[in-house]
C-alpha positions in Angstrom: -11.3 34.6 26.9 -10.2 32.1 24.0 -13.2 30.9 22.0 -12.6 26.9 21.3 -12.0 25.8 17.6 -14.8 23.2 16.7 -13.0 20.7 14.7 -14.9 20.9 11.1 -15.5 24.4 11.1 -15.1 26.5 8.4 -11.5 27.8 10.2 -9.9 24.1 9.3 -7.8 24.0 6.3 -10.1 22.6 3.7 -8.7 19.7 3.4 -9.0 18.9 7.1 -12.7 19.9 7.2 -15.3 17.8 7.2 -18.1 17.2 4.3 -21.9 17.0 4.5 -23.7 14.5 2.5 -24.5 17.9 0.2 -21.1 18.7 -0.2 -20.2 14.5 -0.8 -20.2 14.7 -4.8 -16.9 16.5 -5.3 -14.9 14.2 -3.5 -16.0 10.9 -4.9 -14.5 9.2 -8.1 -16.6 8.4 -11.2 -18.8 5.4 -10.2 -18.1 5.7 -7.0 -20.6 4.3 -4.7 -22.1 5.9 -1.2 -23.5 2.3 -0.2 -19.8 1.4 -0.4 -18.5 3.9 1.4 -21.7 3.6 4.2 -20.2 -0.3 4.1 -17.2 0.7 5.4 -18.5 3.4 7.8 -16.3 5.9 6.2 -19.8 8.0 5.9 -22.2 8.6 8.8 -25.7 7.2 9.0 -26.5 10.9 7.8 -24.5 10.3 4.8 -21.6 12.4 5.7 -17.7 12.3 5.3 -15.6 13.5 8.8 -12.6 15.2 8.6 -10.7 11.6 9.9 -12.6 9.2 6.9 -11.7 12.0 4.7 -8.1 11.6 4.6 -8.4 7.8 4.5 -10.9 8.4 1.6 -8.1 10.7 -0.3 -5.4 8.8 0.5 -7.0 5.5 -1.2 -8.6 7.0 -4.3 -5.3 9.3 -5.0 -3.7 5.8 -4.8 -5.9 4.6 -7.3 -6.1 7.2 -9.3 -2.2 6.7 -9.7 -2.4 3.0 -10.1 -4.8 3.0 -12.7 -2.9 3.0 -15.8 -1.0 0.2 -14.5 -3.6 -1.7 -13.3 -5.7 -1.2 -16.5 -2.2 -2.8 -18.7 -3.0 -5.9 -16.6 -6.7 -5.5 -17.0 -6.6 -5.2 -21.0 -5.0 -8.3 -21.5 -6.9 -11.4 -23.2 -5.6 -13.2 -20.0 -8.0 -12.6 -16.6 -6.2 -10.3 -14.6 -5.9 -10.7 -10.7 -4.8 -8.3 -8.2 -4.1 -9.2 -4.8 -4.7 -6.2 -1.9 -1.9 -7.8 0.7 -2.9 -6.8 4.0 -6.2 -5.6 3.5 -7.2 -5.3 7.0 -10.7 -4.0 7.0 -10.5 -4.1 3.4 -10.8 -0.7 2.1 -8.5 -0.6 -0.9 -9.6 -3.8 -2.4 -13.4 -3.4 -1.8 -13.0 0.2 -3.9 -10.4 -1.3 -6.2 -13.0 -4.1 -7.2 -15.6 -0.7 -7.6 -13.7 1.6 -9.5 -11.7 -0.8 -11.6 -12.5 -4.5 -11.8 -15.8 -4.4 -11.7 -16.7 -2.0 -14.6 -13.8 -4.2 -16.6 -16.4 -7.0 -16.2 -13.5 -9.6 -15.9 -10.8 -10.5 -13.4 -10.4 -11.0 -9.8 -9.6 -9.1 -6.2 -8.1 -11.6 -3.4 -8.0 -9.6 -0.3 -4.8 -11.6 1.8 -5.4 -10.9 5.8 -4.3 -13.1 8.7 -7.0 -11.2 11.3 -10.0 -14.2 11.0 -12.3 -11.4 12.6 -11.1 -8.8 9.5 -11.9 -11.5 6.8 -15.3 -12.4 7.9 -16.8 -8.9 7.9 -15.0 -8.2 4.6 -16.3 -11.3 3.0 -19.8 -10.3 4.3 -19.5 -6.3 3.2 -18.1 -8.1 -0.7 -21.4 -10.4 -0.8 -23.7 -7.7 0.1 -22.4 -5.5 -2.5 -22.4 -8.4 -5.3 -18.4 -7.8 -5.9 -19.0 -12.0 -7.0 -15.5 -11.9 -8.5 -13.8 -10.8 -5.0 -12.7 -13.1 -2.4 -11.2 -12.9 1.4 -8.5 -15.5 2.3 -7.2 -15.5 5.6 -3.6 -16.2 6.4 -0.2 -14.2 6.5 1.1 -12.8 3.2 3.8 -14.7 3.5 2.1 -18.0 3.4 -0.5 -17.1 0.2 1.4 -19.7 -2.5 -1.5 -20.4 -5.0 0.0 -19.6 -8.3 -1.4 -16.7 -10.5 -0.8 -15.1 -13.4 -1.4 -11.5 -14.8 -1.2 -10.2 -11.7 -1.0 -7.2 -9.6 -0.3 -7.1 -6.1 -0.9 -3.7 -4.2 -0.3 -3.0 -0.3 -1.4 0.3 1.1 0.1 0.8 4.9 0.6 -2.9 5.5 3.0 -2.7 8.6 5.9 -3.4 9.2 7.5 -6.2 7.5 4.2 -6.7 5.3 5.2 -4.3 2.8 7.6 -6.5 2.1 5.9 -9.7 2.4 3.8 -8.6 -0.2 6.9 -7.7 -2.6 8.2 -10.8 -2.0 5.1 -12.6 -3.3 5.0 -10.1 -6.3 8.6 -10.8 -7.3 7.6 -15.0 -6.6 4.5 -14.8 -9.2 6.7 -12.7 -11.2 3.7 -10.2 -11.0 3.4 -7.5 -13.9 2.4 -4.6 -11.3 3.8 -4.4 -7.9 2.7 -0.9 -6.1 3.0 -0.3 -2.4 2.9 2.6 0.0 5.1 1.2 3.0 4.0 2.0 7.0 6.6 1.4 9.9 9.7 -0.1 9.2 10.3 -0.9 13.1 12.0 -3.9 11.8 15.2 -1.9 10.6 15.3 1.0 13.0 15.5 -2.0 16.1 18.9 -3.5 13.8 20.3 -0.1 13.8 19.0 0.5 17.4 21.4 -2.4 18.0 24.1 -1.3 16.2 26.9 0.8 17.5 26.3 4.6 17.1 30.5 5.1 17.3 31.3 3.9 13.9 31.4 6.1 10.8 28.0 6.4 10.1 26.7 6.2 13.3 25.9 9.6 13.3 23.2 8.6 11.0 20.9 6.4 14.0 22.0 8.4 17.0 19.1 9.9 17.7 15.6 8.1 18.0 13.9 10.2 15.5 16.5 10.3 13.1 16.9 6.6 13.6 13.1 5.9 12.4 13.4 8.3 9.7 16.8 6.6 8.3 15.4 3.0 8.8 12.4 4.1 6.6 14.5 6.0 3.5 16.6 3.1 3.4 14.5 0.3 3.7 12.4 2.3 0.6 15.7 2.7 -1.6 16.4 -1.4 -1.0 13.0 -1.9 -1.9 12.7 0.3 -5.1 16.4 -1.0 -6.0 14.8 -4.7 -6.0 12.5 -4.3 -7.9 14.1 -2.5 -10.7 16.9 -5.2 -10.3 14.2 -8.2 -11.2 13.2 -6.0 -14.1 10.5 -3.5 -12.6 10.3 0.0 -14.2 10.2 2.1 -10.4 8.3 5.2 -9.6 8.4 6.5 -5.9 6.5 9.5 -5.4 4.2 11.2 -2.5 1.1 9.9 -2.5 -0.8 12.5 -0.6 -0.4 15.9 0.6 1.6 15.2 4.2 -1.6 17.5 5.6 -3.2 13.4 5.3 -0.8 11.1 5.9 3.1 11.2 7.2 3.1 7.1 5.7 3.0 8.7 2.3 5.7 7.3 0.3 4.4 5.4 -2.9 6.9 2.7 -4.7 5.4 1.3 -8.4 6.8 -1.1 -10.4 6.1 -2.4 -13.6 7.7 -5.5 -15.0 9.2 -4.4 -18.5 12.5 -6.8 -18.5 13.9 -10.0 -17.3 16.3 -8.4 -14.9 18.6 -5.2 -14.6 21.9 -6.4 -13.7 23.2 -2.6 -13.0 20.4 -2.4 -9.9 21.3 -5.8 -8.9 24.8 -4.9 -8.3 24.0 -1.2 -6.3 21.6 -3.2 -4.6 24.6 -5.9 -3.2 26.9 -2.6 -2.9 24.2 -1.0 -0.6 23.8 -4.1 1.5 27.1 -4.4 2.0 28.0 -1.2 3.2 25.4 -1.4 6.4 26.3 -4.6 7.4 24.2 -4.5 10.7 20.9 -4.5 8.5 19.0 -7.3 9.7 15.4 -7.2 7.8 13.4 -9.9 6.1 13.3 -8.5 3.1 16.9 -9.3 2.7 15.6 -12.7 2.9 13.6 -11.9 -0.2 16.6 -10.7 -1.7 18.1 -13.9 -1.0 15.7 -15.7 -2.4 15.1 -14.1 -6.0 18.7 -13.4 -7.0 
């Protein structure tokens, strides 16, 4: 007879397996709160971490952990610094953003942008209970958000779909000095290639359902990355996460260091051109900033 794994037992990979509230410390980043964390139910009444919170845990903090010497340029200058967490959903990333960072820099601001009312109210209560005074919920699409800032950051971590690029577009509007995002589905661009006709050269490429997503999402990331650096964004794309967390784990940074890169700009147009049947809103984006 087969014994039955438990799931948390010590025969999980350790990254997989659960913590007690004993075992809590080693995961958590300096000044890193439980009360926070017991906020957004990623611990259990008994103070421990499961194996699921775990990897959403990892996957935020290694995200801020690699955004924090941007984020700290914008948070060291004599100007207040704001950073906007587009698509916060249950807000997660902002709330420990405002923790690790803002907070302890005892200046600037975290706008969480969400169009769920429901999302925003509860996040807007967890923000006042914790006394994160210089953090605010507005409810709407990303898309809509037009109040002008400056010294800005604007981070999106698995906003879906065509939110990712939503939230570049209002980076590249507000001419924002960090934009970082680690892009979900990009169901958008695998339904225009879906559409297209597999018989032509590179049809090859979309044929197959799984290949299709996988292509949509590589080259909706290179147009993305390519934007940026052609409005003057210094690009990083990197993993984010062990896969063992997260299969959503590619990570795009930009920094603005110049006005524009003319060289990106044109690979950019020479990519576009060559998959004609792209249909996406971030070419809209495109559109609108070149």
């Amino acid at each position: 007879m087969t014994s039955k794994k438990i799931a948390g037992s010590p025969a999980d990979p350790p990254a997989r397996r659960a913590l007690s509230a004993r075992e809590l410390s080693g995961e958590l980043q300096h000044g890193q709160s439980r009360d926070l964390l017991h906020a957004l139910h990623l611990l259990t009444p008994a103070g421990d971490l499961n194996a699921d919170a775990r990897r959403k845990l990892k996957q935020i903090n290694h995200f801020i952990g690699l955004l924090r010497p941007a984020l700290f340029d914008v948070l060291d200058q004599s100007e207040p610094a704001t950073v906007v967490d587009a698509g916060t959903g249950n807000g997660y990333l902002g709330l420990l953003v405002y923790e690790l960072l803002v907070g302890p820099a005892a200046a600037g601001t975290v706008i969480g942008l969400e169009v769920n009312a429901e999302l925003v109210a509860k996040a807007r209560k967890r923000a006042q209970r914790l006394g994160f005074d210089r953090m605010e919920f507005v409810q709407g699409a990303v898309a809509e958000f037009t109040r002008p800032l400056t010294n800005l950051a604007v981070v999106a971590l698995h906003a879906c779909d065509t939110a990712t690029d939503d939230a570049i577009a209002l980076g590249l509007r507000q001419q924002a000095k960090v934009i970082a995002v680690v892009p979900c589905c990009q169901a958008e661009v695998a339904r225009s290639f879906n559409a297209a006709r597999s018989n032509e050269p590179l049809g090859p490429l979309w044929r197959h359902p799984i290949q299709r997503r996988e292509f949509a999402s590589h080259i909706t990331n290179v147009i993305r990355a390519l934007l940026l650096e052609s409005h003057g964004y210094q690009v990083t794309v990197t993993e984010l996460v062990g896969w063992e967390h997260s299969l959503k784990n590619e990570l795009i940074v930009g920094r603005k260091v110049q006005r524009a890169n003319a060289q990106a700009r044109s690979q950019l147009h020479a990519l576009i051109q060559q998959f004609p049947q792209l249909r996406m809103g971030l070419l809209d984006a495109v559109r609108q900033t070149t």
